[in-house]
C-alpha positions as CSV (number, residue, x, y, z in Angstrom):
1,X,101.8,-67.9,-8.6
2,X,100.8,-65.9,-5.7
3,X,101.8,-61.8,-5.5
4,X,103.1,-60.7,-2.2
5,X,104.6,-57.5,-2.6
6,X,104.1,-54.4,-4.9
7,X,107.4,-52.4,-4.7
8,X,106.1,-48.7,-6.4
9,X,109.1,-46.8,-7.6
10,X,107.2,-43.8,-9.1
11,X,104.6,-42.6,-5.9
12,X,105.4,-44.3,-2.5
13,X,106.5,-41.3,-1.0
14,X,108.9,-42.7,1.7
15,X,110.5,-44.4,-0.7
16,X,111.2,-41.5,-2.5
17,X,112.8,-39.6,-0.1
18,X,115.0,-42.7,0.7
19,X,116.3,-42.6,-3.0
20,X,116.8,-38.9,-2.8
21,X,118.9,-39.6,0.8
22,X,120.8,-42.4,-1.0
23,X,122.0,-40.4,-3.9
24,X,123.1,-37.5,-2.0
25,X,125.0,-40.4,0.2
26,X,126.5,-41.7,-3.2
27,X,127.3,-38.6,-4.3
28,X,128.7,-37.1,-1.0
29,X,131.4,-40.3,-1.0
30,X,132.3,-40.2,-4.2
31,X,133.4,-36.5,-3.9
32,X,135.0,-37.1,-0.7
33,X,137.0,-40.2,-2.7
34,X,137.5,-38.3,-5.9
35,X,139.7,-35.3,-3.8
36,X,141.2,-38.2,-2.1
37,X,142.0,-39.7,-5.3
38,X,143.7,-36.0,-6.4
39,X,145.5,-35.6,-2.9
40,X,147.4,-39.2,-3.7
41,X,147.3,-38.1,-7.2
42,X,145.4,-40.6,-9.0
43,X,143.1,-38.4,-10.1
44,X,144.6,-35.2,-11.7
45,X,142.8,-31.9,-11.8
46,X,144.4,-31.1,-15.1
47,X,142.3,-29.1,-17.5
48,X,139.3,-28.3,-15.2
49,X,137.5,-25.2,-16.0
50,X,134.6,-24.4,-18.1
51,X,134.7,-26.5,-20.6
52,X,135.1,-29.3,-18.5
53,X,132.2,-28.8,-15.9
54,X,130.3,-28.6,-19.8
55,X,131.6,-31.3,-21.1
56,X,131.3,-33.7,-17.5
57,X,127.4,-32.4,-17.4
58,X,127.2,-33.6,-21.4
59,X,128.2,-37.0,-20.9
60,X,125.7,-37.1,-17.7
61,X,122.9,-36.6,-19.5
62,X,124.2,-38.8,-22.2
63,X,125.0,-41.8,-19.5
64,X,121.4,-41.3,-18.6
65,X,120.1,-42.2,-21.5
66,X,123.2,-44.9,-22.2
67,X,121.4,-46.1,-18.7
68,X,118.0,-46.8,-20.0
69,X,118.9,-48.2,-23.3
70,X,121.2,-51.0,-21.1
71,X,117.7,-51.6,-19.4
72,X,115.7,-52.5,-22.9
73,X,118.5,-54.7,-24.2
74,X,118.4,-56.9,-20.8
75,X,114.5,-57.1,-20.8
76,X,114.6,-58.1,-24.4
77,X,117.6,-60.7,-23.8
78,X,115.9,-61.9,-21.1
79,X,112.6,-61.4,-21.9
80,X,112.5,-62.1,-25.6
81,X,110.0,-61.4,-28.6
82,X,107.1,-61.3,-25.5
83,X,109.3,-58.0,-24.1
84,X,107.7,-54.7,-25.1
85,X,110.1,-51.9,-24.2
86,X,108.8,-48.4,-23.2
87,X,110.6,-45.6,-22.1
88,X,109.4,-42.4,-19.7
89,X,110.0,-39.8,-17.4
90,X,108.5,-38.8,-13.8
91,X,109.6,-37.0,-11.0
92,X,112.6,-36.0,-12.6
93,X,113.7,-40.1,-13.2
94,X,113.7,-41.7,-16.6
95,X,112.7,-45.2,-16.6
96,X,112.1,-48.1,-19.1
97,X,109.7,-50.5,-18.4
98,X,108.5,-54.0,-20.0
99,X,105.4,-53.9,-18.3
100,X,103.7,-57.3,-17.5
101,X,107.2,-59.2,-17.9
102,X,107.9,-61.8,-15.4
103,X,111.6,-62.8,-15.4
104,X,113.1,-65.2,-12.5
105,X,114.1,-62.9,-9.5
106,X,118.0,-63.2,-10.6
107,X,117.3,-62.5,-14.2
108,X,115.4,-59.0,-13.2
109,X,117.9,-58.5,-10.6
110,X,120.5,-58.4,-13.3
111,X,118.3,-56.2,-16.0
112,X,118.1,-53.5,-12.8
113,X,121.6,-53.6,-11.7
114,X,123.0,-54.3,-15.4
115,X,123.4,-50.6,-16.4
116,X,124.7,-49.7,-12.8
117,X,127.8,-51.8,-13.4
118,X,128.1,-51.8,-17.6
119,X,127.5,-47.5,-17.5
120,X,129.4,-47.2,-14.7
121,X,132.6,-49.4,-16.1
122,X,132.5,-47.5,-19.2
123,X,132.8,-43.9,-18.2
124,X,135.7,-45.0,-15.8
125,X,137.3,-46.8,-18.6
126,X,136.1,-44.0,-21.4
127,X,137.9,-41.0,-19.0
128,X,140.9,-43.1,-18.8
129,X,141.0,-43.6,-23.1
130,X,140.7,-39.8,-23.2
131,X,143.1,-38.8,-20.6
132,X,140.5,-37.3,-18.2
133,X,140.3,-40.3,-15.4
134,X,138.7,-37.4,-12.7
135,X,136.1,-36.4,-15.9
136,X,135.6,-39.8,-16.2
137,X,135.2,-40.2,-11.9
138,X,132.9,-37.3,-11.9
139,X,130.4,-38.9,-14.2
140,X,130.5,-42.2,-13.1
141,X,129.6,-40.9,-9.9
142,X,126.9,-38.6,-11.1
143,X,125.3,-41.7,-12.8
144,X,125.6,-44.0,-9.8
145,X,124.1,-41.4,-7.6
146,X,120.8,-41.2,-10.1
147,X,121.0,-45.4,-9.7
148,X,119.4,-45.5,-6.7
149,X,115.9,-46.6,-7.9
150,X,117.3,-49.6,-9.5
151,X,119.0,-50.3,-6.0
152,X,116.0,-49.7,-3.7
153,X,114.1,-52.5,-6.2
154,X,117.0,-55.0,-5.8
155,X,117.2,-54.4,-2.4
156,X,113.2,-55.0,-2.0
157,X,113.9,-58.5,-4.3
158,X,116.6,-59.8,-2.1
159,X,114.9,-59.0,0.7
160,X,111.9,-61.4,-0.1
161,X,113.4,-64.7,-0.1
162,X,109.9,-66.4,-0.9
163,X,109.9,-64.2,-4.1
164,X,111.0,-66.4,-6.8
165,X,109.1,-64.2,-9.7
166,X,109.3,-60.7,-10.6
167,X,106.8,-58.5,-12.4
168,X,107.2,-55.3,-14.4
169,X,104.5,-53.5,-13.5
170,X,103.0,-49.3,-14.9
171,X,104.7,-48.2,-11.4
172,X,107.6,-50.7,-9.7
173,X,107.6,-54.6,-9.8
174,X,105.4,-57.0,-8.4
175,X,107.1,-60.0,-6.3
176,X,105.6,-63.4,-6.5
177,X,106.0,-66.8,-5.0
178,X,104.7,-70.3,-6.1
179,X,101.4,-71.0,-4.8
C-alpha cells in the first residue's frame, strides 16, 4: 500500500471555508424549496410559532448526535472487533472517528454518506408520522446543511480513482493505492 493523499477535515483552512459555503448553499435551497413546497401546499405552515422553532431546533441537535452514532455502527459493521469508535468536537463539528481503520474506498464511502441518507430519511418520514411534514423539512435540511464534511471527504475519495484504500486518520482520511 502506498498513501497518496491526506484529506484533513479539521485544519485545512480552504477547505473549511468550502464546507461553510456548501452548507449555506444547502441550506439556502432547501428554504427556497420548503416555501415552494407551502406555496403548492405540500408543506403546511400549520402550528408554527414558538414552540415549533423550539421544538425544530431540539430535534437538530438531537439529529446531530443520531448523525454520529450512524457513523460508529458503520465503522464497527464494517470494521469489526479491530474498530475503536471515538467521538469529538472542533470548530463547532462533531465527528466520530475509528482512527487507523482502513476500509475499501466504497465501504468508507458508505460509513460517510450512511448518516446523510438514513438521518435524513427519518426526520422526513418522522415529521410525516407526527403531522408536521415542514418540521420534519426544516430539520432534515438543517442536518444535511451540517453534512457537508462527510461530502467534501466522499468527494476527495471519488475523485482519486487510484485510491482503492481508505484510512481514518486523528484529522481526515488517508487515500491509498496498491504499490
Amino acid at each position: 500500500m502506498r498513501r497518496i493523499a491526506d484529506i484533513d477535515i479539521l485544519d485545512d483552512q480552504s477547505l473549511l471555508r468550502d464546507m461553510t459555503v456548501q452548507g449555506w448553499i444547502i441550506l439556502a435551497a432547501g428554504v427556497a424549496l420548503g416555501l415552494a413546497g407551502i406555496a403548492l401546499g405540500l408543506l403546511s405552515p400549520r402550528g408554527v410559532g414558538v414552540a415549533w422553532f423550539l421544538c425544530v431546533a431540539a430535534a437538530y441537535v438531537a439529529s446531530l448526535a443520531v448523525h454520529e452514532l450512524v457513523h460508529a455502527c458503520l465503522f464497527k459493521l464494517f470494521g469489526g472487533r479491530g474498530a475503536h469508535v471515538g467521538f469529538g468536537a472542533r470548530w463547532g463539528m462533531l465527528y466520530t472517528s475509528a482512527k487507523g481503520l482502513v476500509l475499501p474506498r466504497k465501504q468508507f464511502c458508505c460509513v460517510l454518506l450512511g448518516p446523510s441518507v438514513i438521518v435524513t430519511a427519518a426526520l422526513l418520514v418522522a415529521g410525516a408520522l407526527i403531522g408536521q411534514p415542514l418540521a420534519g423539512w426544516a430539520v432534515a435540511v438543517l442536518h444535511l446543511s451540517g453534512c457537508t464534511g462527510d461530502f467534501a471527504m466522499v468527494r476527495a475519495i471519488a475523485g482519486e480513482p487510484r485510491a482503492l484504500l481508505v484510512e481514518d486518520t486523528e484529522k481526515g482520511v488517508a487515500l491509498y493505492e496498491d504499490s
